[in-house]
C-alpha positions in Angstrom: 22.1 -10.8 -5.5 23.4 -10.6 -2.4 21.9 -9.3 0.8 21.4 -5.4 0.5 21.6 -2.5 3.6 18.4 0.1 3.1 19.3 3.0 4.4 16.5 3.4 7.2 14.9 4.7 10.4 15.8 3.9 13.2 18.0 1.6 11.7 19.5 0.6 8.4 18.4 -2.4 7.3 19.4 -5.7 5.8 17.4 -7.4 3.0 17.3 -10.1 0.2 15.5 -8.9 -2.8 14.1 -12.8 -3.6 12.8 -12.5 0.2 11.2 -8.9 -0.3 7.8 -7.9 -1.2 7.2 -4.5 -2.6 3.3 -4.4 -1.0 1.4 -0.9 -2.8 -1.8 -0.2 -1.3 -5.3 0.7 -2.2 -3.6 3.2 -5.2 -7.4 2.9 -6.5 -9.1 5.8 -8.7 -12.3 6.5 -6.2 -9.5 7.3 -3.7 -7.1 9.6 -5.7 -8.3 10.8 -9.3 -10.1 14.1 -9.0 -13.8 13.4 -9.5 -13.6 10.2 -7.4 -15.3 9.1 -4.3 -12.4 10.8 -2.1 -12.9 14.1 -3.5 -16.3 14.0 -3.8 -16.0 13.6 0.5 -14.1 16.9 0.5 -10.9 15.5 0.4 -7.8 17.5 -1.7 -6.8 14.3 -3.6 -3.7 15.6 -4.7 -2.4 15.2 -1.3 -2.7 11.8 -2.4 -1.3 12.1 -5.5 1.5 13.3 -4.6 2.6 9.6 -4.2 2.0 8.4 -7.4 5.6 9.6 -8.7 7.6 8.1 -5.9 5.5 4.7 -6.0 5.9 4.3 -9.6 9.7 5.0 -9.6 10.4 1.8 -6.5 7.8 -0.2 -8.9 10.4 0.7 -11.6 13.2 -0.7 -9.7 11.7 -3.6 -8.1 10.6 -5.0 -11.6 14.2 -4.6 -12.6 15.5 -5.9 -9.7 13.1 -9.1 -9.9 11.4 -7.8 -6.2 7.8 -9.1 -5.7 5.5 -7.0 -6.8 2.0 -7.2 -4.9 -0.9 -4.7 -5.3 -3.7 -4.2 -3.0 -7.8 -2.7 -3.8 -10.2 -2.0 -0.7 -13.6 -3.3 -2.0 -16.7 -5.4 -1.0 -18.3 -8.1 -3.1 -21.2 -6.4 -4.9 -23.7 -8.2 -2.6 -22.1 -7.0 0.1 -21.9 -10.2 1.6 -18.4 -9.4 3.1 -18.7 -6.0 4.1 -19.6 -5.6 7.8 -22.9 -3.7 8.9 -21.1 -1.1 11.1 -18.6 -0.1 7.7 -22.0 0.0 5.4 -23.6 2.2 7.9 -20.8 4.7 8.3 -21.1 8.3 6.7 -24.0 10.5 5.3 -26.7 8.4 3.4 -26.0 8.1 -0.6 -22.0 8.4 0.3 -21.8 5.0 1.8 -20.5 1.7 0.7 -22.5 0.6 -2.3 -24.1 3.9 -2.9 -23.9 4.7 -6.6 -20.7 7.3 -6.9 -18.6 9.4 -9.6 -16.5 5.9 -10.7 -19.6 3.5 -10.1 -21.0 1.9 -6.7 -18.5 2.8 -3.9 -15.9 0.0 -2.8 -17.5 -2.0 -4.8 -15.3 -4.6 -6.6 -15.5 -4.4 -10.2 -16.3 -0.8 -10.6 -14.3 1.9 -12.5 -13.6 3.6 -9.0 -11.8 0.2 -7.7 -9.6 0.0 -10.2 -6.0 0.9 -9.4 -4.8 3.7 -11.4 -3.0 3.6 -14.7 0.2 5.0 -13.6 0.5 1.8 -11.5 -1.4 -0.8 -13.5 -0.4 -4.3 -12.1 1.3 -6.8 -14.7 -0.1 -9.5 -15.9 2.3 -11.7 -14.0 1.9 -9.4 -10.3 -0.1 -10.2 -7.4 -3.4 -8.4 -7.1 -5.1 -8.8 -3.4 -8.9 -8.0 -3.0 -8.9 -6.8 0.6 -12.2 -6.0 2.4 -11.0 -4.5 5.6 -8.1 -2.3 6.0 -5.3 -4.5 6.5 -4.1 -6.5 3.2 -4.1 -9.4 5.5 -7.5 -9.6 6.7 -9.6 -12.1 4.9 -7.0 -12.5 2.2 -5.1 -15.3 1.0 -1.3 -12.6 0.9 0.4 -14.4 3.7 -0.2 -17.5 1.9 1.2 -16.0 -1.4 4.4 -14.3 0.9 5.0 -17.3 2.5 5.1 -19.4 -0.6 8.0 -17.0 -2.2 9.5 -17.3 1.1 9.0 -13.5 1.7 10.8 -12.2 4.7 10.6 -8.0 4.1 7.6 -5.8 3.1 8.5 -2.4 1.6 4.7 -0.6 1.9 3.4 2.0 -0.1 0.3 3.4 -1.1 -2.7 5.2 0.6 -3.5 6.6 3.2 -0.6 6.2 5.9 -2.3 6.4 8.7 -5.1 3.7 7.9 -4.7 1.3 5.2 -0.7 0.8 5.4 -0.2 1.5 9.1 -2.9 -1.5 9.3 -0.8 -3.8 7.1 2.2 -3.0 8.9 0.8 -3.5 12.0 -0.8 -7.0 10.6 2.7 -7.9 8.7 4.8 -7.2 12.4 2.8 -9.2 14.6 3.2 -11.9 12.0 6.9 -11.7 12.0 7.8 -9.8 8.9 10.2 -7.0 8.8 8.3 -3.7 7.4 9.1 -0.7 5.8 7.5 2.2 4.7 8.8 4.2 1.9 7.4 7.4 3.3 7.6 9.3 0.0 5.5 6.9 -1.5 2.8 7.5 1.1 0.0 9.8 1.5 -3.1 10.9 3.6 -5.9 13.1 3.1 -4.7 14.9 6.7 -0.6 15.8 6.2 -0.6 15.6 10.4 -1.8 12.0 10.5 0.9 10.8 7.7 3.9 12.7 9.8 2.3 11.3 12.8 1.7 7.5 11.5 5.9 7.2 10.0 6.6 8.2 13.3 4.7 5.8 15.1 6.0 2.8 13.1 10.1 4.2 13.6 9.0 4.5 17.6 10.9 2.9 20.2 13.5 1.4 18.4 11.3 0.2 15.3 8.2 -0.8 17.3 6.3 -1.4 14.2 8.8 -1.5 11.5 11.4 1.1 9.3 10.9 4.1 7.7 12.6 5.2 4.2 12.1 6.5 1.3 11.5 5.4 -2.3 14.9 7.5 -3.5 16.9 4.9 -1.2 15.1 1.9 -2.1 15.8 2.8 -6.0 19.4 3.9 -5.6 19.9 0.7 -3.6 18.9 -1.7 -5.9 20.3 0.6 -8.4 23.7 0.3 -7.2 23.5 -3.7 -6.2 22.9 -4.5 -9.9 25.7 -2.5 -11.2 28.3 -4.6 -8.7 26.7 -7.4 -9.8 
């Protein structure tokens, strides 16, 4: 397949689907099924949900399309060995990392509440990345696995805008790769901070990256296979 244009902001951009990553983060149950950890903090998770249908529909497409597929969970070893003092002390005492919650010990790996949800259940064959800081990159082995495939664009998804994928895209641009956020396909608990993060990334002529949408990722690749 040749080299595809996504339309974009500020920009359209070009892309080779063997060199493109679809990258959907932290889509985990604690954070967006009612009862969870997130709701249990006073958070409306189906701010969050609302995600779910447009992620699923450019994780549609990029199986069909033979894009790599690469899912990311937030979550500390259940010693805690990995998870920094300052994050375990953060929030109200029995609501911190650890604690026992609704879907088992918060951000703990292994636990019904890490688990990524079933509308987006990773393949056997996809890339799952155990992240215990915000960014995917950060103490993982992902741009080892990008750089193996050759991996040259990130499409980013997932939850919450503002934190876990503005970190990656931050962490993915300073290490060269050309990012985009499907904006559709993202969510936060606060509706201001998601407005507010896309337009940080588009900023200054893309200082951070693109923003799109999952409609124009799907319709593109949609439209490159029936040329083909």
């Amino acid at each position: 397949m040749d080299d595809l244009t996504l339309p974009a902001e500020p920009s359209a951009i070009r892309f080779d689907p063997a060199r493109t990553a679809l990258v959907i983060i932290d889509m985990q149950r604690d954070f967006i099924e009612p009862g969870g950890f997130g709701e249990t903090l006073g958070n409306d998770v189906g701010l969050l949900r609302r995600a779910i249908g447009p992620c699923a529909a450019a994780l549609k497409a990029a199986r069909a399309a033979g894009v790599m597929v690469i899912h990311t969970r937030e979550g500390h070893r259940p010693d805690l060995s990995d998870a920094p003092p300052a994050k375990v002390a953060r929030g109200a005492p029995s609501k911190r990392i650890g604690d026992p919650g609704p879907m088992g010990r918060i951000l703990v790996r292994g636990e019904v509440g890490h688990g990524i949800i079933a509308e987006l259940a990773p393949l056997g064959d996809e890339t799952v990345i155990d992240k215990p800081g915000k960014g995917a990159f950060h103490q993982t082995d992902l741009e080892q696995v990008l750089r193996n495939r050759g991996v040259e664009v990130l499409m980013v998804c997932g939850v919450t805008t503002e934190v876990c994928v503005h970190t990656t895209i931050r962490e993915g641009n300073d290490r060269g790769y050309k990012c985009v956020a499907l904006a559709d396909a993202c969510a936060s608990y606060f509706p201001e901070f998601h407005r507010v993060g896309l337009e940080m990334i588009k900023a200054q002529s893309g200082i951070f990256g693109w923003v799109s949408d999952s409609a124009a990722f799907v319709e593109t690749l949609a439209a490159a296979r029936q040329a083909a």
